[in-house]
C-alpha positions as CSV (number, residue, x, y, z in Angstrom):
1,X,-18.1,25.7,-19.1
2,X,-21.7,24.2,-19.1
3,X,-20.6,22.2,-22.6
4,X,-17.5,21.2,-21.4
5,X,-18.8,19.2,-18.2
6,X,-21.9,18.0,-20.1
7,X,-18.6,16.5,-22.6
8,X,-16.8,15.0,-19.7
9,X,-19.9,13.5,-18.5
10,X,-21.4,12.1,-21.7
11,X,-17.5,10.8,-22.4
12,X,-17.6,9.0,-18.4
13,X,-21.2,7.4,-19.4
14,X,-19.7,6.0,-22.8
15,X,-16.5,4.5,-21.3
16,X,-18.5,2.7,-18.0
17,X,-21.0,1.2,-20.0
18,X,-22.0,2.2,-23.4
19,X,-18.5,0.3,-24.6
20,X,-19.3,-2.8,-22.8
21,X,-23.1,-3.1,-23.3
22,X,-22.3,-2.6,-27.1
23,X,-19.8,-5.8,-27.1
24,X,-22.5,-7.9,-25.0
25,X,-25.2,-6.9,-27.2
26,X,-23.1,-8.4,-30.1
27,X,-22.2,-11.6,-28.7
28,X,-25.7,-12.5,-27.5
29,X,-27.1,-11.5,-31.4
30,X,-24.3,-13.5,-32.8
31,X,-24.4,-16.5,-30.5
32,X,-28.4,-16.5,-30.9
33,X,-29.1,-16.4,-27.4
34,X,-32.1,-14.5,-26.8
35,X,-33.3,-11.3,-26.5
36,X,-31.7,-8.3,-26.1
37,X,-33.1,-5.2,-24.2
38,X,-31.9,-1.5,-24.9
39,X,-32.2,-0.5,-21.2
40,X,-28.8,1.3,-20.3
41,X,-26.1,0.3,-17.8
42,X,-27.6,0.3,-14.1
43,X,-26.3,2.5,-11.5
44,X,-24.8,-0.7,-9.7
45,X,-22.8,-1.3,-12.7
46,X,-21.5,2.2,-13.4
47,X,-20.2,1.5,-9.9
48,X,-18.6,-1.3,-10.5
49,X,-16.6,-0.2,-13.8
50,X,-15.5,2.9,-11.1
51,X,-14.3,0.7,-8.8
52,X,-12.5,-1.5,-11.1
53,X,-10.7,1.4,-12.6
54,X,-9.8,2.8,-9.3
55,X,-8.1,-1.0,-8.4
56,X,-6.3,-0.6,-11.8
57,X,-5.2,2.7,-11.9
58,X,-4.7,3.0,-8.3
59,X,-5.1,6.4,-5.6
60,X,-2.7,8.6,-7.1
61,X,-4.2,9.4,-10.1
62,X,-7.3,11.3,-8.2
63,X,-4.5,13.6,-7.8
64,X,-5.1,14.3,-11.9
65,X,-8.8,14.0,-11.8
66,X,-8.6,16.8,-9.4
67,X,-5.8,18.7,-10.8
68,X,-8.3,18.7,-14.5
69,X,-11.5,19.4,-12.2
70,X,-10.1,22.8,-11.1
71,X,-8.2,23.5,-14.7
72,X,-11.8,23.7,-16.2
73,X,-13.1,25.3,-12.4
74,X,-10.2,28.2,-13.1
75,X,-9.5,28.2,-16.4
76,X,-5.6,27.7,-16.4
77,X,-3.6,24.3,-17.1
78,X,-1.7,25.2,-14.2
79,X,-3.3,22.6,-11.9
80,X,-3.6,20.5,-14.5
81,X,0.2,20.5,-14.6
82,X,0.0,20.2,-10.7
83,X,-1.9,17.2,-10.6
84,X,-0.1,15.2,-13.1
85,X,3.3,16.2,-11.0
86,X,1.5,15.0,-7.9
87,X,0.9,10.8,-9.7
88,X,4.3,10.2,-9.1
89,X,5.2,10.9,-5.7
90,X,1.3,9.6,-4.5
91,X,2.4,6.3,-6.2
92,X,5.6,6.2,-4.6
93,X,3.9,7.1,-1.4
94,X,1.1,4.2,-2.1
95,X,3.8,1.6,-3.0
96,X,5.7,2.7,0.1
97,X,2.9,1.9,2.2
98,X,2.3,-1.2,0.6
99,X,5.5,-2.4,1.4
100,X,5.6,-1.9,4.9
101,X,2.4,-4.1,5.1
102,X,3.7,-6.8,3.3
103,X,6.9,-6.4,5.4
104,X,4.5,-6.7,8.8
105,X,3.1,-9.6,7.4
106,X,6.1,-11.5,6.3
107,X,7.2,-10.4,10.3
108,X,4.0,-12.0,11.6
109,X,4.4,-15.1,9.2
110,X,8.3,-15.8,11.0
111,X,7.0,-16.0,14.3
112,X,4.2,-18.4,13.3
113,X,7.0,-20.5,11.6
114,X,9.4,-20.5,14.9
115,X,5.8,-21.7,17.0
116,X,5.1,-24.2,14.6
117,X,8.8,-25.4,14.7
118,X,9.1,-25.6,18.1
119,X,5.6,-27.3,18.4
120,X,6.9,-29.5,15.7
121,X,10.1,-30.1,17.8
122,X,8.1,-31.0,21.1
123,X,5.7,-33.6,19.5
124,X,9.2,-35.4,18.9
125,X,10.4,-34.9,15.1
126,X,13.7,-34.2,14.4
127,X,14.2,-30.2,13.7
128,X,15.0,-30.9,9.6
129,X,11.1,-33.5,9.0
130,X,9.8,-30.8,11.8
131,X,11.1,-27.7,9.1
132,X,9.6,-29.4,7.1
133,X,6.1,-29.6,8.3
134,X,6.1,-26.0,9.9
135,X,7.2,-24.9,6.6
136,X,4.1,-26.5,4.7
137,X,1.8,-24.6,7.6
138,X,3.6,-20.9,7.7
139,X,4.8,-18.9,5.2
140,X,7.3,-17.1,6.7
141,X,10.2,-18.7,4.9
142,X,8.5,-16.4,1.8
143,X,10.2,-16.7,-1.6
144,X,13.3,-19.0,-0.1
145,X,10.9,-21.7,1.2
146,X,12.1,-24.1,-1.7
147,X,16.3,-23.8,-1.4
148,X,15.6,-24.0,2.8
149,X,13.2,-27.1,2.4
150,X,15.9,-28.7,0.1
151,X,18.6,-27.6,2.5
152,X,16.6,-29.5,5.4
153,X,15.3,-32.8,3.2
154,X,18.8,-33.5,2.0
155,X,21.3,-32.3,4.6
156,X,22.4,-28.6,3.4
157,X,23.5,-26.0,5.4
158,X,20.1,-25.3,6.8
159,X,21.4,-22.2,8.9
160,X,23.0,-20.6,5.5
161,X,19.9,-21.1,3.4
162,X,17.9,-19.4,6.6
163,X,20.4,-16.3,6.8
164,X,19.8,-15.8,2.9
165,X,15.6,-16.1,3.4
166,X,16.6,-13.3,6.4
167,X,17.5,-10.7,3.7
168,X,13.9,-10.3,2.4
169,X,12.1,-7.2,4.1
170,X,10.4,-8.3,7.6
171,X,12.3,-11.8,7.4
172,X,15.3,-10.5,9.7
173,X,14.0,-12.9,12.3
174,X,15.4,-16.0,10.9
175,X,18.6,-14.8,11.4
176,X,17.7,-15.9,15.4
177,X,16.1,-19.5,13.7
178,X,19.3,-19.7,12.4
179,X,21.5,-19.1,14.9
180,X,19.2,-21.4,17.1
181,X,19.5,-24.2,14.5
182,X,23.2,-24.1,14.5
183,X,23.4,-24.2,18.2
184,X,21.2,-27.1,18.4
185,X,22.4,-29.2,16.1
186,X,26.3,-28.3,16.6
187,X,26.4,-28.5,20.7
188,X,22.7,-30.8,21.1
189,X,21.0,-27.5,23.2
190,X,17.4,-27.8,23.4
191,X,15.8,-26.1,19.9
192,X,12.6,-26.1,21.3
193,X,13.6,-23.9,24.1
194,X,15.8,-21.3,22.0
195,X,12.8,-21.1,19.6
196,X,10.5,-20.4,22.6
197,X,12.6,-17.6,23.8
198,X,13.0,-16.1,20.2
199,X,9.5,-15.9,19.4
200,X,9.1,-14.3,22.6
201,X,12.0,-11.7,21.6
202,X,10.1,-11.7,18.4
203,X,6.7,-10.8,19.8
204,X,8.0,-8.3,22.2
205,X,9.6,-6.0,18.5
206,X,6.2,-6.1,17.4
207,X,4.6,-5.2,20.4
208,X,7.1,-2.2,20.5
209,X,6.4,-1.3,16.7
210,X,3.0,-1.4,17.3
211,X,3.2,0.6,20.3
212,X,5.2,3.4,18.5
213,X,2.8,3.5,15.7
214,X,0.1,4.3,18.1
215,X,1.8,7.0,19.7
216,X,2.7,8.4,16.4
217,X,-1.2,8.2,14.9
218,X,-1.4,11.8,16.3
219,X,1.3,13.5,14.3
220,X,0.2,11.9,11.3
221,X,-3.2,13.2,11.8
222,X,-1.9,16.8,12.3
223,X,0.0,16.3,8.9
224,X,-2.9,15.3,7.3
225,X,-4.6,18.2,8.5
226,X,-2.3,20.2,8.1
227,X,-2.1,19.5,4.4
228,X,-5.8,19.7,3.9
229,X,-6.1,23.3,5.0
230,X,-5.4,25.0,1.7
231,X,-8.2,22.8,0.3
232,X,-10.5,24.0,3.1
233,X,-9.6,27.9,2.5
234,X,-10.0,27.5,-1.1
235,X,-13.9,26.3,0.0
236,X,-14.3,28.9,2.7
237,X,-13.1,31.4,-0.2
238,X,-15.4,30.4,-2.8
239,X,-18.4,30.1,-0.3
240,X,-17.8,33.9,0.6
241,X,-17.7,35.0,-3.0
242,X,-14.3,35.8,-3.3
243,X,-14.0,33.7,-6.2
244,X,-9.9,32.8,-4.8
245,X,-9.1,30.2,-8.2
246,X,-9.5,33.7,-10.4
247,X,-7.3,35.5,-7.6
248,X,-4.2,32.5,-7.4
249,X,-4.5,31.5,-11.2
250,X,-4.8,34.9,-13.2
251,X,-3.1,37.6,-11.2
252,X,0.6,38.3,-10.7
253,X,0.2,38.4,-6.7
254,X,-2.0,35.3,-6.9
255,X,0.3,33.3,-8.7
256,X,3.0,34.6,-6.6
257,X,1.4,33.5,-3.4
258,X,0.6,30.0,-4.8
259,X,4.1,29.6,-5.6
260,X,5.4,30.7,-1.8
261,X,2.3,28.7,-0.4
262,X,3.3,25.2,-2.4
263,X,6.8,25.8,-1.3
264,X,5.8,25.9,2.7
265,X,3.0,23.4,1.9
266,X,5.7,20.8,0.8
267,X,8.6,21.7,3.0
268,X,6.1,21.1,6.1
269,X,5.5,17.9,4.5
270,X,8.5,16.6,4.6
271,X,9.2,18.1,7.5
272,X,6.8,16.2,9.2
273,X,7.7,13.4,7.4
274,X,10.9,13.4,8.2
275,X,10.2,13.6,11.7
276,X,8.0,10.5,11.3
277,X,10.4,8.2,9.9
278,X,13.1,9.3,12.3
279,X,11.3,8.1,15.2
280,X,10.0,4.7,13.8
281,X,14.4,4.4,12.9
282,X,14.6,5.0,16.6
């Protein structure tokens, strides 16, 4: 056991900075510049080269370090073979989350753009030079900014080009600066005004979304705890001497009870998870 982490360890120096002090050594002596000293790769560095590799690979792939950590702690591949399952759902759990935050901020980026227009509007531009401008200042046109600018500089349909940009995730509020534009610009109503009271409609749904995510923090919590527990009785287990990785991994009735504990552990996930998601639908 003692040869096999003293492996891992000497393989973890090699990779953060034996590799890369070998190439820089090179280049200096072949370039001529200078000196070279044979002092090994600082503790700052070795940080670095983690955190590097932790943007690169991403979160979900702790689940693996872990899952090899307590194959060689217990002696079986079996959560090895855990771990590994556990990199793709954490990924699509990491990329989940990272589209809701760029869909909050593609939200927040639309109601800049309808203050901006109507600001634009009020100083006395006409609504397709004042697109214009708000455009340039806000992003919240995102990846359609180009065929709605074109659509305002050279007389499109302005109020199509926005109910296309609306289909990107978070954008659904141009639908209103569409509708807004069209009734503008078709009957002469005041666009400053209907953009006023959108942004204010606007405003409020994130208010309310933010609301509900503070008033769910708690059940997420309790998940999280939740989930943690069997990690915690594993510790409790080991610090009494019960020695509970050679109980799960290498007896019948151990192996058995992991099985029926992984089931209940995963079907209160999603339980919970379900009941999550069902509320923010609400």
């Amino acid at each position: 056991m003692s040869m096999s982490a003293a492996a891992c360890v000497g393989a973890a120096a090699w990779l953060l900075g034996g590799h890369h002090y070998g190439a820089r050594r090179a280049r200096l002596l072949f370039s001529g510049g200078g000196a070279v000293t044979s002092a090994p790769p600082s503790w700052e560095r070795a940080t670095q080269e983690l955190r590097r590799l932790r943007g690169r690979l991403g979160a979900e792939w702790w689940s693996l370090a872990a899952g090899l950590l307590l194959a060689l702690l217990g002696a079986s591949v079996i959560p090895a073979v855990a771990g590994a399952a556990g990199v793709p759902v954490l990924r699509r759990m990491r990329l989940a989350r990272g589209a809701g935050r760029a869909r909050e901020r593609r939200a927040d980026a639309v109601i800049g753009l309808c203050a901006a227009l109507a600001c634009e509007v009020r100083a006395g531009r006409q609504p397709g030079e004042a697109l214009l401008r708000a455009a340039r200042d806000c992003d919240g046109l995102g990846e359609a900014q180009a065929a709605v600018i074109a659509a305002a500089r050279f007389g499109g349909d302005v109020p199509g080009a926005l109910a296309v940009a609306a289909r990107q995730p978070g954008a659904e509020g141009l639908l209103g600066l569409a509708a807004c534009w069209r009734v503008a610009v078709d009957q002469g109503a005041g666009l400053a005004a209907g953009l006023d009271r959108l942004e204010g409609a606007l405003r409020a749904e994130r208010d309310q979304r933010a609301d509900l995510r503070a008033q769910l923090a708690g059940a997420r919590a309790t998940a999280l705890l939740l989930a943690a527990l069997p990690a915690l009785g594993l510790l409790l287990g080991s610090a009494m001497g019960a020695d509970p990785l050679r109980v799960l991994l290498h007896s019948g009735a151990g192996l058995g009870c992991l099985a029926a504990g992984a089931l209940f552990e995963g079907a209160g996930m999603w339980w919970a998870a379900r009941i999550v998601r069902g509320a923010e639908a609400v």
